[in-house]
C-alpha positions as CSV (number, residue, x, y, z in Angstrom):
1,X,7.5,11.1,10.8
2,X,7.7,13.9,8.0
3,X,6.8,10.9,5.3
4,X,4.7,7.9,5.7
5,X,6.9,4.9,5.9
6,X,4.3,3.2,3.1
7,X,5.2,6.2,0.7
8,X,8.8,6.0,0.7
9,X,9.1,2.5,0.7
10,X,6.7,2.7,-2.9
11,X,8.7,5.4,-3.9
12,X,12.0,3.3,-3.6
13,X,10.5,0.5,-5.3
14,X,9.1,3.2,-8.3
15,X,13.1,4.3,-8.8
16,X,14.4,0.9,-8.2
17,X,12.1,-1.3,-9.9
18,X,13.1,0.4,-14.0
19,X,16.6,-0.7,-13.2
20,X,16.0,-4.1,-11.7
21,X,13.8,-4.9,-14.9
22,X,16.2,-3.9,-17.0
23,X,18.7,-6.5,-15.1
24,X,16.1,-9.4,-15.4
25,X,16.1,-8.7,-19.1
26,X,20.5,-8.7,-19.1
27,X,20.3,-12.2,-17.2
28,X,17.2,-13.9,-19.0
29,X,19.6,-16.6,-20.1
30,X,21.3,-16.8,-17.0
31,X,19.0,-19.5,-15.4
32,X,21.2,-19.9,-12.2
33,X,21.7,-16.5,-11.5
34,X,17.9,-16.0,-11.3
35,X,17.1,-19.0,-8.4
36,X,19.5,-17.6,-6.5
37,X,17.4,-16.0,-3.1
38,X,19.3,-12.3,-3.5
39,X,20.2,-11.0,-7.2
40,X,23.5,-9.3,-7.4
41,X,22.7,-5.8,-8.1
42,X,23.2,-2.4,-6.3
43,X,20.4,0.5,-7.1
44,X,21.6,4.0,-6.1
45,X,18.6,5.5,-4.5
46,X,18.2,9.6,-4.7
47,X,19.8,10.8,-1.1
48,X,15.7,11.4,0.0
49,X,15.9,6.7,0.4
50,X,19.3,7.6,2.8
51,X,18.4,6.8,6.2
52,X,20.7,6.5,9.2
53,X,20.6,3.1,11.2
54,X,21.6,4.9,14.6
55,X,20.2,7.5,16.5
56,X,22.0,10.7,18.3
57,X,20.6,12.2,21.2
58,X,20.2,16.3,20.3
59,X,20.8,16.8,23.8
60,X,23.7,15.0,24.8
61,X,25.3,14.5,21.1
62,X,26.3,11.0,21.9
63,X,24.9,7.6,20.4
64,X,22.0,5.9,21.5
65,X,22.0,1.8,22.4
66,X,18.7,0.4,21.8
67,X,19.2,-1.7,25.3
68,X,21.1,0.2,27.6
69,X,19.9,3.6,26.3
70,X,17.3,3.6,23.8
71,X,16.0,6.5,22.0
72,X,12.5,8.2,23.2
73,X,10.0,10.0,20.9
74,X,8.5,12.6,22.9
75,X,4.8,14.0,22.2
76,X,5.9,17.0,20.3
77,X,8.0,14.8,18.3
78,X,11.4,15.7,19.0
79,X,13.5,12.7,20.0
80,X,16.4,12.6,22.6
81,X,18.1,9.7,24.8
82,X,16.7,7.9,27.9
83,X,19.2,8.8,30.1
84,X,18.1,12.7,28.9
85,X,15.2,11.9,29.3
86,X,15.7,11.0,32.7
87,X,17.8,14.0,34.1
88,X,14.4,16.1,32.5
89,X,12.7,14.0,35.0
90,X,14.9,14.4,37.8
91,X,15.4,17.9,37.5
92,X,11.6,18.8,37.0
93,X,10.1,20.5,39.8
94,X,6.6,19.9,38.3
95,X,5.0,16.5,37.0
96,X,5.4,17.7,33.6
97,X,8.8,18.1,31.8
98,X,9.5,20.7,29.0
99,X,11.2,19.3,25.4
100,X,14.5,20.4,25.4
101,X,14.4,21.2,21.8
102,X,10.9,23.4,21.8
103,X,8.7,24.9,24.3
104,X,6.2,21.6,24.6
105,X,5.1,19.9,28.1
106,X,4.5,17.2,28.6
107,X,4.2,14.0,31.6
108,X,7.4,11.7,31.2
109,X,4.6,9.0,31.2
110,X,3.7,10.1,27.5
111,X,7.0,9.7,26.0
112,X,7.1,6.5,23.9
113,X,10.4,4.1,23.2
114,X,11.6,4.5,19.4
115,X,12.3,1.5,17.7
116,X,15.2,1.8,15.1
């Protein structure tokens, strides 16, 4: 990943956290409000927090299904379907595949399944 997982979920917290004190000093008096599990506020993050929850192939352009097709991280990074991943293989005269995306090889065995 280009950021550490760690260091944008701090730096969420960092914007979010001013504006969620700022509601817990609103709703002091509101005693039932505050035991509730989940409080009732929306933060709007800076678009660098905006994350998709699916995944697109690069090669084929259509959706990835973490079951049927999940997405693949290859060792150069670049990501791309299974079933892409498996018509590299298949059409691979050699052991090693090439990224469809940049010039890398690399054995089908090294590519890793990406959880979403």
């Amino acid at each position: 990943p280009r950021h550490s997982l760690l260091g944008l979920s701090l730096g969420a917290g960092l914007v979010a956290a001013p504006k969620v004190v700022h509601l817990f000093h609103v709703i002091r008096d509101l005693k039932e409000l505050l035991k509730a599990s989940q409080l009732p506020v929306e933060v709007d993050l800076p678009t660098c927090f905006h994350f998709h929850t699916t995944f697109t192939c690069a090669v084929s352009r259509s959706q990835t299904d973490p079951v049927a097709n999940p997405a693949m991280l290859l060792v150069c990074g670049h990501c791309v379907s299974k079933l892409c991943l498996d018509r590299l293989v298949r059409g691979s005269r050699a052991r090693a595949i090439q990224c469809p995306v940049c010039p890398q090889h690399q054995l089908p065995s090294q590519a890793r399944r990406l959880r979403l």
